[in-house]
DRENLOBA-485264 format. One line per field, with one value per residue: chain; x, y, z of N, C-alpha, C in turn; residue number from 0. Coordinates in nm, 3 decimals. Each point is the difference from the previous one (the first is absolute). Layout:
DRENLOBA-485264
cadena: (A,...)
n_east: (X,...)
n_north: (Y,...)
n_up: (Z,...)
ca_east: (X,...)
ca_north: (Y,...)
ca_up: (Z,...)
c_east: (X,...)
c_north: (Y,...)
c_up: (Z,...)
num: (NUM,...)
This chain:
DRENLOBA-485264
cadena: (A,A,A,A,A,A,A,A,A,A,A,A,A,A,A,A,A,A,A,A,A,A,A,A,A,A,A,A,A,A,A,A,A,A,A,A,A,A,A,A,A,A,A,A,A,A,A,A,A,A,A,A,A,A,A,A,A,A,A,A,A,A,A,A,A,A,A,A,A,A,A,A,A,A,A,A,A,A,A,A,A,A,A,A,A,A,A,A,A,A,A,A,A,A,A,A,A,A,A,A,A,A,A,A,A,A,A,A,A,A,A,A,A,A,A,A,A,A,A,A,A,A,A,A,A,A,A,A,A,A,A,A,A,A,A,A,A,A,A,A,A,A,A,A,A,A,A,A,A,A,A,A,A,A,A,A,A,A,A,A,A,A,A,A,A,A,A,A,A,A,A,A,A,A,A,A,A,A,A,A,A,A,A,A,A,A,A,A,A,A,A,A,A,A,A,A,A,A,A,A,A,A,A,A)
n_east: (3.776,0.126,-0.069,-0.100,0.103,0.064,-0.157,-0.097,0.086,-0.047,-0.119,0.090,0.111,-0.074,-0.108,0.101,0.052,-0.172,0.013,0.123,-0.047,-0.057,0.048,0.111,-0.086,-0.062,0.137,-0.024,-0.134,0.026,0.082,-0.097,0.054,-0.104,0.024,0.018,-0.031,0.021,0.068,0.009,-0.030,0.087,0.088,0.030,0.076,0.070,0.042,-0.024,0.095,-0.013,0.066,0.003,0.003,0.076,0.001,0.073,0.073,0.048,-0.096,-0.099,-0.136,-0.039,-0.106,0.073,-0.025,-0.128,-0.060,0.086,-0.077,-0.087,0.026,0.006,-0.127,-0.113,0.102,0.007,-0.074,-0.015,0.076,-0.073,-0.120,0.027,0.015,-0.093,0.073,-0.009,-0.057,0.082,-0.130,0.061,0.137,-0.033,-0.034,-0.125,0.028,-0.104,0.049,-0.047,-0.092,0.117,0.027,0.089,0.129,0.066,-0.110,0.078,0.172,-0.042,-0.110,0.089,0.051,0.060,0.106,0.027,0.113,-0.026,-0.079,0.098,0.076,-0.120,-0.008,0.131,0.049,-0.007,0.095,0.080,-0.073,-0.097,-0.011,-0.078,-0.140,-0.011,0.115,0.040,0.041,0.072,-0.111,0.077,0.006,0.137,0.046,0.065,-0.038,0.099,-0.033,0.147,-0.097,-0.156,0.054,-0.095,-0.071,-0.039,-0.078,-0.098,0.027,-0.005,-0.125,-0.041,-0.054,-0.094,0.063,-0.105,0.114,-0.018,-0.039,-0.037,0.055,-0.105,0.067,-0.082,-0.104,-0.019,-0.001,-0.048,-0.024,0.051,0.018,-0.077,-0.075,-0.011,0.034,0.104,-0.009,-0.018,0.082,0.076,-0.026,-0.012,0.068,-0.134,0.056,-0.120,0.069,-0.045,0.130,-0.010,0.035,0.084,0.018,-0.105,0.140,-0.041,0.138,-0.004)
n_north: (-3.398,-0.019,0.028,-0.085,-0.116,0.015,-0.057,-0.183,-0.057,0.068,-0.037,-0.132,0.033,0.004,-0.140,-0.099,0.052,-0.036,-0.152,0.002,0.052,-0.098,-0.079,-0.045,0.021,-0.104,-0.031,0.013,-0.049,-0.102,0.006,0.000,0.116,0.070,0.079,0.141,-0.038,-0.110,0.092,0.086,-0.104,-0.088,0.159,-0.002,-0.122,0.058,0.027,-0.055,-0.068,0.134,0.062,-0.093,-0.051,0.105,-0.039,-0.075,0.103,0.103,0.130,-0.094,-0.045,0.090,-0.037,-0.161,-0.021,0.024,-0.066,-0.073,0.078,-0.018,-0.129,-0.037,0.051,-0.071,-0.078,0.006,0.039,-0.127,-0.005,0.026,-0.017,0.117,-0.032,0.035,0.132,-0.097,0.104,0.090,-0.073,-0.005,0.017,0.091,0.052,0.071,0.039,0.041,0.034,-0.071,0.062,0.027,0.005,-0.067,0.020,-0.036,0.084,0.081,-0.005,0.018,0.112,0.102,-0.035,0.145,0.032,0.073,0.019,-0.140,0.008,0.043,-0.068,-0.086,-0.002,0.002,-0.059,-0.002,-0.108,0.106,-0.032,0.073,-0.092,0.064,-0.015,-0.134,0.037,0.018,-0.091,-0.028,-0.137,-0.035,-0.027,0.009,-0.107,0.035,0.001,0.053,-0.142,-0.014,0.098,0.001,-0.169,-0.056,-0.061,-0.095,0.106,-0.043,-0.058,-0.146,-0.067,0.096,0.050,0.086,0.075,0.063,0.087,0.111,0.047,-0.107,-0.073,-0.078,0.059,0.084,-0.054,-0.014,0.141,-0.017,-0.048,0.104,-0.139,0.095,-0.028,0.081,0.017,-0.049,0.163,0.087,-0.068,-0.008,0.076,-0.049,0.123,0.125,0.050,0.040,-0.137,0.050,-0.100,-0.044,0.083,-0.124,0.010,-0.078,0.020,-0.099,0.040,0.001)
n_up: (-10.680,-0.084,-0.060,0.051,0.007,-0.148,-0.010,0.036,-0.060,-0.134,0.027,0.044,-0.094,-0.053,0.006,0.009,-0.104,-0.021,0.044,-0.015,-0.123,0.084,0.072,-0.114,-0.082,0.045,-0.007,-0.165,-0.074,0.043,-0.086,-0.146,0.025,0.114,-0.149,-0.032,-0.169,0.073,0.107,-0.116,-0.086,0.147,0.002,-0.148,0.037,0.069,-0.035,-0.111,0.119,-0.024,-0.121,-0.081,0.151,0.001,-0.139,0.055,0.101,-0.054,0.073,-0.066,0.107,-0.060,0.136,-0.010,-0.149,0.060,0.084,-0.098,-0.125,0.052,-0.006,-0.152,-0.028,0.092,-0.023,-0.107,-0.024,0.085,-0.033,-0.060,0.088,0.072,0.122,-0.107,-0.007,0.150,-0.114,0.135,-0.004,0.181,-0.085,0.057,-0.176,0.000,0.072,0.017,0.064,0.092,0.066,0.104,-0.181,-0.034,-0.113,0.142,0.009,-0.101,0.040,0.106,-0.005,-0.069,0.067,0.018,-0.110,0.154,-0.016,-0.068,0.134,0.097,-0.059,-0.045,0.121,0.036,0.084,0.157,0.047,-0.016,-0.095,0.010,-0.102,-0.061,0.023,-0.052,0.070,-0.176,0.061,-0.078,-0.014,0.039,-0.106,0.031,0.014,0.099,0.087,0.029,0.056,-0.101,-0.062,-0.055,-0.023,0.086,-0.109,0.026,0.042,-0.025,0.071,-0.092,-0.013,0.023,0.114,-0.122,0.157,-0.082,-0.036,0.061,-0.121,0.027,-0.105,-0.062,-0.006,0.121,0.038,-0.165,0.049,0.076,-0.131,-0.075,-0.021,0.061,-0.109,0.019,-0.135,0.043,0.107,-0.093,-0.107,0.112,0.041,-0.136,0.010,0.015,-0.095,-0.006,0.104,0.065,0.014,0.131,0.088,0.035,-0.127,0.000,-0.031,-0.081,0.094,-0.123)
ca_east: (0.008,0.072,-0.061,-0.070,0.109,0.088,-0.098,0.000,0.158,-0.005,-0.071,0.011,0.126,-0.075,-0.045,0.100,0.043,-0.080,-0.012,0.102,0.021,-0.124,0.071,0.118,-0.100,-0.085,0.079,0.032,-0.058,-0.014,0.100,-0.014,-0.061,-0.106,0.018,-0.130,-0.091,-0.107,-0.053,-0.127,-0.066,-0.111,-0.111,-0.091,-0.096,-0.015,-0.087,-0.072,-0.115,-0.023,-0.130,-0.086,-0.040,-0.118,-0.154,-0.073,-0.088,-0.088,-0.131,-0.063,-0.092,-0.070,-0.047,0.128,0.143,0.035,0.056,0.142,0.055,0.015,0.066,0.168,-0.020,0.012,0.117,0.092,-0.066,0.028,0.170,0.072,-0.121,0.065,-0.107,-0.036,-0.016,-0.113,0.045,-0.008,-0.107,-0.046,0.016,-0.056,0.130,-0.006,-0.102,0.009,0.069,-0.098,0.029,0.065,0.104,0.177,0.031,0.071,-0.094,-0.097,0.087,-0.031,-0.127,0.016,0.105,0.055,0.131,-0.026,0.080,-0.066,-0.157,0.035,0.077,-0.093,-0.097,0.061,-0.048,0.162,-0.097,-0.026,-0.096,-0.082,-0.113,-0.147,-0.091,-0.047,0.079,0.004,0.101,0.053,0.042,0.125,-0.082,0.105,0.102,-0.108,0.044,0.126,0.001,0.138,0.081,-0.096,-0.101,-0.104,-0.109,-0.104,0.004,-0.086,-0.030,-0.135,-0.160,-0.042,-0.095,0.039,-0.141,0.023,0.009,-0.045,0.071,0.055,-0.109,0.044,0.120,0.080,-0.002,0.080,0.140,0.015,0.037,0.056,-0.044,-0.135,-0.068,-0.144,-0.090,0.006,-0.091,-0.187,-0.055,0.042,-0.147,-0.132,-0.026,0.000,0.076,-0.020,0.008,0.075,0.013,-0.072,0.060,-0.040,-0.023,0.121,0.031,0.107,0.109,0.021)
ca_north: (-0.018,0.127,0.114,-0.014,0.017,0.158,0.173,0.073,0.057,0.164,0.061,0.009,0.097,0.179,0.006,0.026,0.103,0.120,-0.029,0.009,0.173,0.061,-0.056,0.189,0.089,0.003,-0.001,0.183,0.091,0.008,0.020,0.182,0.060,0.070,0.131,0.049,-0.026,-0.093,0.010,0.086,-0.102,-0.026,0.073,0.017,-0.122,0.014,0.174,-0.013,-0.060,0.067,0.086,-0.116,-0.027,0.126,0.044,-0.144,0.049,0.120,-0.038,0.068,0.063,0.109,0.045,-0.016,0.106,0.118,0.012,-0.012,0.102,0.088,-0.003,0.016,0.136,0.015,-0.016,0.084,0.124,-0.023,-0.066,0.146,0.052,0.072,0.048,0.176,0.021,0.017,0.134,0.062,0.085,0.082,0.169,0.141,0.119,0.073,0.016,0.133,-0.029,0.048,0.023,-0.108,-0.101,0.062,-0.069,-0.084,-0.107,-0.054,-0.033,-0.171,-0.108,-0.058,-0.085,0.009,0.032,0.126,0.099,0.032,0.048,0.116,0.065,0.017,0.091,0.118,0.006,-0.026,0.009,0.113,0.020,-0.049,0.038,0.071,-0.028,-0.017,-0.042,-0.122,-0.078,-0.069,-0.154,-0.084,-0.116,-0.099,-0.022,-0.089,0.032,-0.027,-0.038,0.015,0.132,0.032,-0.039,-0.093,0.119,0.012,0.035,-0.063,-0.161,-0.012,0.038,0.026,0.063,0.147,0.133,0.148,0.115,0.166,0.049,-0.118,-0.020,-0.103,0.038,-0.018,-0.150,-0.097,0.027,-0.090,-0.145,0.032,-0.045,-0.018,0.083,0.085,-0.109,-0.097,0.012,-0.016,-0.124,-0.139,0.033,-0.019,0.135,0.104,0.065,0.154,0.004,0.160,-0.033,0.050,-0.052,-0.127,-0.125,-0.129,-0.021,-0.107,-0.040,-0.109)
ca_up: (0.146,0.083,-0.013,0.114,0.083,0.036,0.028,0.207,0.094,0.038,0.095,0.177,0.024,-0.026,0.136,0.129,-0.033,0.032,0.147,0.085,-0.038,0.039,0.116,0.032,-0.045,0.132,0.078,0.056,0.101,0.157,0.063,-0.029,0.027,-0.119,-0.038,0.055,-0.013,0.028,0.129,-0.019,-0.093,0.094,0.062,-0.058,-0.050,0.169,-0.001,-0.057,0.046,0.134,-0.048,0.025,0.125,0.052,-0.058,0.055,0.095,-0.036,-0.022,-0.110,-0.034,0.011,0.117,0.085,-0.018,0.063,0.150,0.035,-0.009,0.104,0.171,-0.046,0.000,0.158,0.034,-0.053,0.045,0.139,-0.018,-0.044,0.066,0.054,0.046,0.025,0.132,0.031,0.029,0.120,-0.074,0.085,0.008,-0.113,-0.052,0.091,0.167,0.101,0.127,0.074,0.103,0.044,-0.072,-0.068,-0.039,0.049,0.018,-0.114,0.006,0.053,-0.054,-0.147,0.010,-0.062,0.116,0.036,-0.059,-0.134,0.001,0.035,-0.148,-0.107,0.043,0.011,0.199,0.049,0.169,0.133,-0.044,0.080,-0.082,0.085,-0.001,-0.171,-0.056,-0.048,-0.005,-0.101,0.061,-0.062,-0.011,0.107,0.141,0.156,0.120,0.035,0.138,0.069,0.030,0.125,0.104,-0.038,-0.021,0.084,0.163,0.106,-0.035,-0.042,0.037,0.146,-0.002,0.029,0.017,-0.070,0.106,-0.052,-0.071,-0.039,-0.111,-0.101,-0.109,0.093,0.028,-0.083,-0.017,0.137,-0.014,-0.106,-0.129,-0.003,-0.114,0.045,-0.040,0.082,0.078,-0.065,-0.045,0.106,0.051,-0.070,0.013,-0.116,-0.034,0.044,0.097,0.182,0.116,0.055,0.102,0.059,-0.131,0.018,-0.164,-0.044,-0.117,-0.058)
c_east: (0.107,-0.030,-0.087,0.069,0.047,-0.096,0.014,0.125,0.002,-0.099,-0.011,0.098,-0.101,-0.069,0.085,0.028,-0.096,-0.020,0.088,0.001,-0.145,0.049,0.044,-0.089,-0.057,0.103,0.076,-0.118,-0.017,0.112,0.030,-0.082,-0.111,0.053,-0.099,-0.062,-0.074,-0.040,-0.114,-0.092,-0.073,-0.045,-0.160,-0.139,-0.093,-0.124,-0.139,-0.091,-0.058,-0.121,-0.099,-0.052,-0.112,-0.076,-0.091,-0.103,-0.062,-0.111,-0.056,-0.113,0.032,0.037,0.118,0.150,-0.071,0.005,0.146,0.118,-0.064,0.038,0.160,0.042,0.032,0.113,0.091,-0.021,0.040,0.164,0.006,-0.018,0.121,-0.106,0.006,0.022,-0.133,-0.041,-0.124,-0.160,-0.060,0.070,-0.075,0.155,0.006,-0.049,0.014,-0.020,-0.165,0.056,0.056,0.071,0.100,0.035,0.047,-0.165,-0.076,0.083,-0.020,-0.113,0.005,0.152,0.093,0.130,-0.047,0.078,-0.014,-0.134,0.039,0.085,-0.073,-0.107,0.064,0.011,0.166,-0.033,-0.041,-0.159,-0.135,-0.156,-0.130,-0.100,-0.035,0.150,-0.012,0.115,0.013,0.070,0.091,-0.042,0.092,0.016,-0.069,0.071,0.130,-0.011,0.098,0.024,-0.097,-0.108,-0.091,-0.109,-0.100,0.050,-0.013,-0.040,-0.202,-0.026,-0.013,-0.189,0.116,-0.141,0.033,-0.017,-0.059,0.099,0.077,-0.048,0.121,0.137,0.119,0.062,0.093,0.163,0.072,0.054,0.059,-0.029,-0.143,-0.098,-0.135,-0.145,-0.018,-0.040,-0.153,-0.013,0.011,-0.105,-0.154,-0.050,-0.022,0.117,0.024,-0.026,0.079,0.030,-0.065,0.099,-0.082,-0.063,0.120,0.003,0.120,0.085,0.069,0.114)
c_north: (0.090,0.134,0.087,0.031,0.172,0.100,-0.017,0.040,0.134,0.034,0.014,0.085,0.145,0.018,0.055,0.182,0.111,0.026,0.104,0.164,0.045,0.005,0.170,0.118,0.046,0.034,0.176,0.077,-0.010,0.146,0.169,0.047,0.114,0.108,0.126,-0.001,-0.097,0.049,0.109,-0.052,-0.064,0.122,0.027,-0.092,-0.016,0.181,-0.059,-0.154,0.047,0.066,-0.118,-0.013,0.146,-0.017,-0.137,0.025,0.108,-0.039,0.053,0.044,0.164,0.077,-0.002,0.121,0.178,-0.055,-0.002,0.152,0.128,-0.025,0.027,0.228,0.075,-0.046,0.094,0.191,0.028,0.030,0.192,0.134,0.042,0.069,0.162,0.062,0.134,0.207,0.053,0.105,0.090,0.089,0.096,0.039,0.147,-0.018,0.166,0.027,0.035,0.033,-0.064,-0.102,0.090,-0.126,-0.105,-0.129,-0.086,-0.066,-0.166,-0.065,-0.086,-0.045,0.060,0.075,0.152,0.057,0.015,0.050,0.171,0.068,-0.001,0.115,0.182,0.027,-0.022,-0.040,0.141,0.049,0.021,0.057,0.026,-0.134,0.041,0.006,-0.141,-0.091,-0.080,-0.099,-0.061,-0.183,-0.108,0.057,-0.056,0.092,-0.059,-0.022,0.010,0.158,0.058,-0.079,-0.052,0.104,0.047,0.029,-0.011,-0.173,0.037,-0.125,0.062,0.070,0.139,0.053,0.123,0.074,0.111,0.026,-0.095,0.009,-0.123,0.021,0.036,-0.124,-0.081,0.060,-0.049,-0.107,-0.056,-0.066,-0.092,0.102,0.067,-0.150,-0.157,-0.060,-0.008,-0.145,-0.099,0.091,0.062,0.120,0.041,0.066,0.165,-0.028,0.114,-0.070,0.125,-0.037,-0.099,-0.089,-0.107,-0.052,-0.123,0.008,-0.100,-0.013)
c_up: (0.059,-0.044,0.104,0.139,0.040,0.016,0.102,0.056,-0.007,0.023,0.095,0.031,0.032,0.137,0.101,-0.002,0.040,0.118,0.070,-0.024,0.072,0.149,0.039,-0.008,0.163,0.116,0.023,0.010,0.123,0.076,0.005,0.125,-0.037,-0.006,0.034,-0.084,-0.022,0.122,-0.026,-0.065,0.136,0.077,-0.056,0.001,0.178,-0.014,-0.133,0.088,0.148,-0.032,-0.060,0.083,0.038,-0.101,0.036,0.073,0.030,-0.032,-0.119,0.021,0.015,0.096,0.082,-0.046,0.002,0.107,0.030,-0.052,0.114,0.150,-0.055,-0.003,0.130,0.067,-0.042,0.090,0.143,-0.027,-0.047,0.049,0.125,0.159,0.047,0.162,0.048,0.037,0.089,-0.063,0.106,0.017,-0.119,-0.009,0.130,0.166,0.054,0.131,0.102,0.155,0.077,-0.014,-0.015,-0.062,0.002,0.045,-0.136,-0.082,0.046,-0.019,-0.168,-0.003,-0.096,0.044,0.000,-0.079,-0.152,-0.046,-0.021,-0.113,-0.086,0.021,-0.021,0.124,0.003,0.127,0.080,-0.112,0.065,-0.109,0.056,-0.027,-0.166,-0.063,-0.096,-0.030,-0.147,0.066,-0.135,-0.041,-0.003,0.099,0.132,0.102,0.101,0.119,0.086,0.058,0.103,0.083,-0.090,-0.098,0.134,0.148,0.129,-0.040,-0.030,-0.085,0.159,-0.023,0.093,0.036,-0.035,0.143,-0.064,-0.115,-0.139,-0.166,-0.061,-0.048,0.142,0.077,-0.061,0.008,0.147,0.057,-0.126,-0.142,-0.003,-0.075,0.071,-0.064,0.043,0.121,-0.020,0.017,0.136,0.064,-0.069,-0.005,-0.184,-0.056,0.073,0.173,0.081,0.106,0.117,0.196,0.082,-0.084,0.013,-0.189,0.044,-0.108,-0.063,-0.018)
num: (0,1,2,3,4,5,6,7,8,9,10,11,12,13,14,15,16,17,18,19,20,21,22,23,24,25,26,27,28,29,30,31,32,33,34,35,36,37,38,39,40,41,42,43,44,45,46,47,48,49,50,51,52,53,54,55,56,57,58,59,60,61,62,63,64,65,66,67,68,69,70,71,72,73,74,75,76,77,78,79,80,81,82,83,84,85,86,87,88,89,90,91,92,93,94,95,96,97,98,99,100,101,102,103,104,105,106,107,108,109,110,111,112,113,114,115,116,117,118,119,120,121,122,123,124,125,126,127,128,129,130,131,132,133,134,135,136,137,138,139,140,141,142,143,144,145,146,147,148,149,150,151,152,153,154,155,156,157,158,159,160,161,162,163,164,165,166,167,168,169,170,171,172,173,174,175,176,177,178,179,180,181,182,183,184,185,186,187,188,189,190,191,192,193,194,195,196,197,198,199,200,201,202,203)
């Protein structure tokens, strides 16, 4: 009987004892703080349930993961995609001068700066090139509103009447950044059109 006695007495001593080393146990971890690597152990455990979740939902048929790699293609493309600039395809490299043009008019119909029309060309303003003279058009630049004014001469859309002597190329130089061809077309005219005096031509 006292045998009996002195176990439970030490078993209850041990109890108490595990008890109480579990108590303190719980009591500092509370108290630790997290190191970094348990803080990369939950990044990890946080990033492996992410990528979990997208294959949740990623699509599997087929049909769906191309539709989603090409709107993902078409996005991308859009983001890198730069918008081209838009190049000046109504100037010619060359023009030869027709009757009644000079440079300063072909200067404004192709929007371009006079004085660089005139240095490429080999001209100077006191220049006064002949008929078929060929000009070398400059494939920059624009016309310097600050130094000579508006391109254009004469205000327009108007209706123009051909006078004696007049021709397509005269006309367009008139009104300065208006194309001989431009005329054809806002009045539905042939190419091989002869203005003619008292033609009523719409400028465009």
């Amino acid at each position: 009987m006292k045998r009996v006695f002195n176990a439970l007495s030490l078993t209850s001593i041990l109890l108490l004892m595990i008890s109480s080393g579990c108590q303190m146990s719980a009591s500092r971890q509370s108290s630790v703080k997290p190191t970094p690597t348990l803080l990369a152990l939950f990044d990890t455990r946080q990033q492996a349930a992410a990528a979990a979740l997208e294959a949740a939902v990623a699509p599997t048929d087929p049909a769906q993961k191309a539709i989603a790699k090409a709107v993902s293609s078409s996005s991308n493309n859009e983001d890198d995609e730069e918008p081209a600039p838009t190049p000046d395809l109504h100037r010619p490299e060359t023009y030869s001068l027709q009757k009644g043009e000079w440079p300063f008019c072909i200067a404004r119909r192709y929007n371009l700066n006079p004085i660089d029309l005139l240095n490429a060309s080999g001209l100077s303003l006191e220049s006064k090139p002949d008929v078929g003279f060929v000009l070398k058009i400059p494939q920059t630049g624009e016309w310097p509103e600050s130094r000579f004014g508006h391109r254009y001469i004469r205000e327009h859309p108007v209706m123009h009447q051909v006078a004696a002597g007049e021709t397509l190329n005269t006309i367009a130089c008139q009104y300065g950044d208006v194309d001989p061809s431009e005329i054809l077309e806002a009045n539905e005219l042939p190419d091989d059109f002869k203005p003619y005096p008292g033609k009523m031509l719409r400028i465009p």
